[in-house]
N, C-alpha and C positions, 0 to 999 in steps of 0.2 A: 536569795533571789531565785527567780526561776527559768526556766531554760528549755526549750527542745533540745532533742537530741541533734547530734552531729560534731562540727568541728570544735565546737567552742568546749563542750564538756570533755571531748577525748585531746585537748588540749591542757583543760586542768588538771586531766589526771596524770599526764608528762610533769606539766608544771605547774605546782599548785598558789606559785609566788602570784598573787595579782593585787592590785587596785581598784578601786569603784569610787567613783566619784558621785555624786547627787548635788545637784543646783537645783535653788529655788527663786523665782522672782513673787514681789510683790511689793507694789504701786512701785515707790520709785528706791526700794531697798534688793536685794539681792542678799543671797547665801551659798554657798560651796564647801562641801564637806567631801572628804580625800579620806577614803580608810585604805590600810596596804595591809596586808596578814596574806594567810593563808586558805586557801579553799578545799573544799573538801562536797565531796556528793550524799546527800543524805539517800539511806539506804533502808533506815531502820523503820518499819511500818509504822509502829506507833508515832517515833518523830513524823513521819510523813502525815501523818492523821491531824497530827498538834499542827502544824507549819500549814495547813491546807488551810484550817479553822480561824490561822488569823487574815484572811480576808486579800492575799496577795492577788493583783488580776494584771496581766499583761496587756496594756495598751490595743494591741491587735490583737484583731479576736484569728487567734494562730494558737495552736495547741504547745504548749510548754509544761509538761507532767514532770521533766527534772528538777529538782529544789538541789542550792545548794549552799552550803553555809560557809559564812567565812570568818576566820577565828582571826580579829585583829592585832597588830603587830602596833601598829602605830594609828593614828587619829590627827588629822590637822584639819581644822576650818577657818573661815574669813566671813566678814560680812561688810558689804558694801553699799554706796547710794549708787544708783543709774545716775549716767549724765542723760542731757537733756537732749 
């Protein structure tokens, strides 16, 4: 994922144990994926060249130049219907 600088990256680099969760709706189904691993700040130019090219774009137009990768531990997802 990607990142500005500040607390959240010099956060990871204390502790690199985290989670990310990702939800998706659609019409009346839903999805929720939970990865836990490890993160880590890519650093390596070329990685950084490859990681740019696949098309990541942050929501707000806010500059986030830090990419960082996370090396998963574990994987759980769910899928559900919306109530009405």
């Amino acid at each position: 994922f990607r990142s500005a600088k500040g607390t959240k990256v010099l956060h990871l680099q204390l502790n690199p144990n985290v989670a990310l969760e990702i939800d998706r709706t659609s019409g009346s189904e839903a999805h929720s994926v939970v990865v836990r691993g490890t993160a880590a700040m890519i650093t390596d130019s070329a990685e950084i060249k490859r990681v740019e090219g696949l098309g990541l774009r942050p929501w707000l137009n806010t500059e986030k130049i830090e990419f960082v990768e996370i090396t998963p531990t574990r994987i759980t997802g769910r899928a559900f219907r919306l109530g009405h």
